[in-house]
BAFI-3210 file (N, C-alpha, C; in Angstrom, 3 decimals, decimal comma, padded with zeros to 6 digits):
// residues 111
n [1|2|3|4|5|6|7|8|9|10|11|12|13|14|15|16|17|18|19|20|21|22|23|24|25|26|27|28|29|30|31|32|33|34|35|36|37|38|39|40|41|42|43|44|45|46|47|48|49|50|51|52|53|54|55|56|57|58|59|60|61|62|63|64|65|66|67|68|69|70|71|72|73|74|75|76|77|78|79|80|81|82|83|84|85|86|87|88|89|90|91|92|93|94|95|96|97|98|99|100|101|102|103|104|105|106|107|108|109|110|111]
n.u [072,704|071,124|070,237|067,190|064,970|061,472|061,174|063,333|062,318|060,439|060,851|062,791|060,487|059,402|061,424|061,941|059,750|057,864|056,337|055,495|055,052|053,045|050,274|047,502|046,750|045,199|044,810|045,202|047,386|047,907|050,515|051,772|054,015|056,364|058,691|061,142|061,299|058,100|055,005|051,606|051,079|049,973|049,505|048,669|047,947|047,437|046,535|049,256|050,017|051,904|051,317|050,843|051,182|051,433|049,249|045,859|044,399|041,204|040,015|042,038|043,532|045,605|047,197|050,163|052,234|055,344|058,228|060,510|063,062|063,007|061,574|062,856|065,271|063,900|063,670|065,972|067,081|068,490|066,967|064,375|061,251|059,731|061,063|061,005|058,379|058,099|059,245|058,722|058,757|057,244|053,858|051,166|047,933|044,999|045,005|046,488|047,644|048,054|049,615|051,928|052,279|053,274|055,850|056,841|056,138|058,089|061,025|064,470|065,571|068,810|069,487]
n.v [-058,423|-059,789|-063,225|-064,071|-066,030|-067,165|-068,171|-067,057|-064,236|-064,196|-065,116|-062,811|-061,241|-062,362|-062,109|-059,273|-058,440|-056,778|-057,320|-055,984|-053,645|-053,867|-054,217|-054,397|-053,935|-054,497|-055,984|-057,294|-057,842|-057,707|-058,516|-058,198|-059,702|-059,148|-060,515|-062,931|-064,081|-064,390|-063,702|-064,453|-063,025|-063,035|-061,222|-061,261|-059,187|-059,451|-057,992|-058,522|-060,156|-061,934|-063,732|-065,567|-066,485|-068,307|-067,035|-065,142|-062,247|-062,304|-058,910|-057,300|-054,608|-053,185|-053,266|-053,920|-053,660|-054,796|-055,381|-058,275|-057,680|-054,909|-055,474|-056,837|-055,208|-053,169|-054,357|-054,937|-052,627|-051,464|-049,570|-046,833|-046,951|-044,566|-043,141|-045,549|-045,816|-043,525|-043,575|-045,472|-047,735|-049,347|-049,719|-048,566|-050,166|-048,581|-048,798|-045,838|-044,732|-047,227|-048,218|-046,193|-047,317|-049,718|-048,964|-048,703|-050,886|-053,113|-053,651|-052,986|-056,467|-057,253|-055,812]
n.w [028,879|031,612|032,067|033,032|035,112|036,085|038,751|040,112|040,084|041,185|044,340|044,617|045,074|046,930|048,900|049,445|050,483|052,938|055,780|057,906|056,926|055,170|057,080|057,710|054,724|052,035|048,653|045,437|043,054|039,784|037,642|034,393|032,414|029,415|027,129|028,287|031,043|029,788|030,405|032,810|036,173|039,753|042,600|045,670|048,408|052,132|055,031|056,227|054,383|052,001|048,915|045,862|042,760|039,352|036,481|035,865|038,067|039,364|038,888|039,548|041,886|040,866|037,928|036,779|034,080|032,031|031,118|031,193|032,697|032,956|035,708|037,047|037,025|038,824|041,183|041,944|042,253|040,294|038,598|038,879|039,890|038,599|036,696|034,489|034,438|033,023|030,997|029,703|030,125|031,978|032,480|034,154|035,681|036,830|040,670|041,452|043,920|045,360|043,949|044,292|047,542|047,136|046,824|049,488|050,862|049,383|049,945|048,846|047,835|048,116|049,702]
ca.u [071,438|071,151|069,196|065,828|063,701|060,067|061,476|064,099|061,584|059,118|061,926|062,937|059,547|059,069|062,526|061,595|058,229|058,060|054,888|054,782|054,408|051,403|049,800|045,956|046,572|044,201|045,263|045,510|047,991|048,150|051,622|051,583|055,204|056,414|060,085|061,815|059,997|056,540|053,675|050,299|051,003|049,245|050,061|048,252|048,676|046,172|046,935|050,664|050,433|051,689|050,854|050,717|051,216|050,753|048,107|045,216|043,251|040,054|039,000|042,909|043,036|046,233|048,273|051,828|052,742|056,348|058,942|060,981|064,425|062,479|060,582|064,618|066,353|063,290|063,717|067,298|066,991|069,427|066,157|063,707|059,778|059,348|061,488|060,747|056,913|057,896|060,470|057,292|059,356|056,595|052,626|050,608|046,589|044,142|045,356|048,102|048,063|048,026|051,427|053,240|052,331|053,981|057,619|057,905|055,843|058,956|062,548|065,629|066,242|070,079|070,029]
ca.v [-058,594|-061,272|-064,224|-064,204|-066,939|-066,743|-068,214|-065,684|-062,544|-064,814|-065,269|-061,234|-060,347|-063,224|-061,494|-058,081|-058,088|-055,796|-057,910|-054,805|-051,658|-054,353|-054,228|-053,519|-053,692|-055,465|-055,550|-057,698|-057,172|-058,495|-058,520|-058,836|-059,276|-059,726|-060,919|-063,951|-065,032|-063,655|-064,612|-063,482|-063,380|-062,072|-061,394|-060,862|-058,908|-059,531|-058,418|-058,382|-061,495|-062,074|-064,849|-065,442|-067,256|-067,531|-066,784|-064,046|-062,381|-061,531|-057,779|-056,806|-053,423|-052,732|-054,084|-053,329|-054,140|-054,478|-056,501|-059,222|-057,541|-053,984|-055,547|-057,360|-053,949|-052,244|-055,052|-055,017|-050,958|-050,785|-048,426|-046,520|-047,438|-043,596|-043,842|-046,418|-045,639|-042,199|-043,880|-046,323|-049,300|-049,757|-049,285|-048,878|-049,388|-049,067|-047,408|-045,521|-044,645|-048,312|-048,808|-045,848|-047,633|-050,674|-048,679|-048,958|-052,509|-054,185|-053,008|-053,484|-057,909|-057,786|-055,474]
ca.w [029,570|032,645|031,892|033,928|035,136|036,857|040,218|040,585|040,156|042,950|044,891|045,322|045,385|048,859|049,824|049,622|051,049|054,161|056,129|058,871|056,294|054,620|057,696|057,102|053,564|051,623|047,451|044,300|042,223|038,565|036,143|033,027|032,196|028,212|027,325|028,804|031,334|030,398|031,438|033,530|037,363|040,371|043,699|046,622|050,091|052,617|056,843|056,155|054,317|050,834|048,248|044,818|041,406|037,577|035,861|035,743|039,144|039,210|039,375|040,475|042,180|040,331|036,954|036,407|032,274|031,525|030,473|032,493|032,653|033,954|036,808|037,800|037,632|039,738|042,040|042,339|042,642|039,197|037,894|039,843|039,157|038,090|035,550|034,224|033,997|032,040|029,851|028,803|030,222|033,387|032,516|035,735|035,331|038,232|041,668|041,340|045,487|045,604|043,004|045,316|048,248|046,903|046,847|050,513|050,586|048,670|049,697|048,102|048,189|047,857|051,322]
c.u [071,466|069,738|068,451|065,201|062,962|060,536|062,570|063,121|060,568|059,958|062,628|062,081|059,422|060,219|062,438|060,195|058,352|057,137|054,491|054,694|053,263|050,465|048,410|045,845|046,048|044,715|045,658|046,108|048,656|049,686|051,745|053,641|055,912|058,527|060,285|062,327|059,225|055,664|052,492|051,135|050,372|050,048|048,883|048,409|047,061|046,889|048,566|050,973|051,000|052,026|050,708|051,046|051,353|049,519|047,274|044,508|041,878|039,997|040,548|042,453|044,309|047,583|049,003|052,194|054,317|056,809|059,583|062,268|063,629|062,413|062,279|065,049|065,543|063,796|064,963|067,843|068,259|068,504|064,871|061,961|059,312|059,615|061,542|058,827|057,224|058,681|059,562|057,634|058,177|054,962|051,792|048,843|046,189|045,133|046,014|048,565|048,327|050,011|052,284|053,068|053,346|055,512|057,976|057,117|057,403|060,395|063,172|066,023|067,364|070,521|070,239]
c.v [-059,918|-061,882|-064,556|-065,552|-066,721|-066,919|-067,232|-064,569|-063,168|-065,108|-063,965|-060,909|-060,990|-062,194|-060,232|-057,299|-057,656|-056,126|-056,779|-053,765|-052,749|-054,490|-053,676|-053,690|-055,134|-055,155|-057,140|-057,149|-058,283|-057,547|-058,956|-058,567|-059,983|-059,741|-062,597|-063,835|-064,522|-064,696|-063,554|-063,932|-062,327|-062,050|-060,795|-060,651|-058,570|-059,388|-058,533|-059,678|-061,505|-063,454|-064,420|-066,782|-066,614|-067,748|-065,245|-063,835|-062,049|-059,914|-057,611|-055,103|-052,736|-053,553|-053,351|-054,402|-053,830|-055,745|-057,197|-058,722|-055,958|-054,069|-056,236|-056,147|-053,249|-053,255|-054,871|-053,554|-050,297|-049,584|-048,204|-046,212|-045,348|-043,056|-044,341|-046,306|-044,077|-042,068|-044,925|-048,056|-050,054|-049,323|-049,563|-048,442|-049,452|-047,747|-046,941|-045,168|-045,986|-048,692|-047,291|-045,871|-049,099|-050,159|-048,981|-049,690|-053,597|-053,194|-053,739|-055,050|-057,655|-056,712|-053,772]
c.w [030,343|031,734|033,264|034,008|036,100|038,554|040,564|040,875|041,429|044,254|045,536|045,601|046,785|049,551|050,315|050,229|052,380|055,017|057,140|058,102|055,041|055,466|057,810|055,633|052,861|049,817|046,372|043,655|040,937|037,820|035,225|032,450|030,205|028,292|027,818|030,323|030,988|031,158|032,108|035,047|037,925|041,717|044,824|048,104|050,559|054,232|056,804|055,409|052,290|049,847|046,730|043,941|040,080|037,620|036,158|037,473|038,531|039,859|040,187|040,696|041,395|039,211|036,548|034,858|032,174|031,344|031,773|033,462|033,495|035,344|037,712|037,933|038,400|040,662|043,004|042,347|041,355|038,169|039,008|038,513|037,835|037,065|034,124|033,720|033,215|030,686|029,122|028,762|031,151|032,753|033,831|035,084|036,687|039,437|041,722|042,944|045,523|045,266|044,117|046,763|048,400|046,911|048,563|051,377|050,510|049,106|049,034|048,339|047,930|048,926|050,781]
res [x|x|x|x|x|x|x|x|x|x|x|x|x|x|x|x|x|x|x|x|x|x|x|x|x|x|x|x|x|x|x|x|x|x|x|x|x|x|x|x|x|x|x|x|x|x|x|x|x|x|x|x|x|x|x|x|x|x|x|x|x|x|x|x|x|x|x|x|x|x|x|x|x|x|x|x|x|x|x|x|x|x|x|x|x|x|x|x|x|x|x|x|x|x|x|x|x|x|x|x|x|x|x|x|x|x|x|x|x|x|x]
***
C-alpha cells in the first residue's frame, strides 16, 4: 500500500480539475476520508472555478465517505468510482447526478 499524504490527494484533485466541463456549475462538495490521511475536507466548484480545504462545509450538496488509499486509486484511475461504491469502499450521500457529473469534472492527473 503507497503511503498517502493530504497534499498529494489536493494536488491531483487541482491537477485533474477540468475548469471548462465546470462551467455553470455551482456545488459543494464535502469528504470525509478515514485511514492515513483522514480528515474532514470540502471542495468547492463555482463558474469553472475550484477551491477548497480542511475541515467541514456548510449544507454540502454532495459527501463522498471513504478511505484515503480509495479516493488515490479513483484518482489515479487504478479503480473505477462504481466499483468502488458497490464494493462499500466509496459512500455517496446527497446528489448522486451531482457525484456522476463529477466523473467527467476530474480526469485522469497522471494523463
Amino acid at each position: 500500500m503507497q503511503e498517502i499524504d493530504k497534499n498529494q490527494i489536493t494536488q491531483m484533485l487541482l491537477q485533474a480539475f477540468q475548469p471548462e466541463k465546470a462551467a455553470g456549475m455551482k456545488a459543494v462538495i464535502q469528504i470525509e476520508l478515514s485511514g492515513n490521511p483522514g480528515g474532514s475536507y470540502y471542495l468547492r466548484i463555482e463558474n469553472g472555478r475550484l477551491d477548497g480545504g480542511e475541515g467541514k462545509a456548510e449544507k454540502p450538496h454532495l459527501t463522498l465517505i471513504s478511505d484515503a488509499q480509495t479516493i488515490l486509486d479513483l484518482l489515479q484511475k487504478k479503480s473505477d468510482p462504481t466499483s468502488a461504491f458497490f464494493q462499500g469502499r466509496l459512500q455517496i450521500k446527497g446528489d448522486m447526478g451531482l457525484a456522476m457529473k463529477l466523473l467527467q469534472v476530474f480526469k485522469n492527473p497522471l494523463g
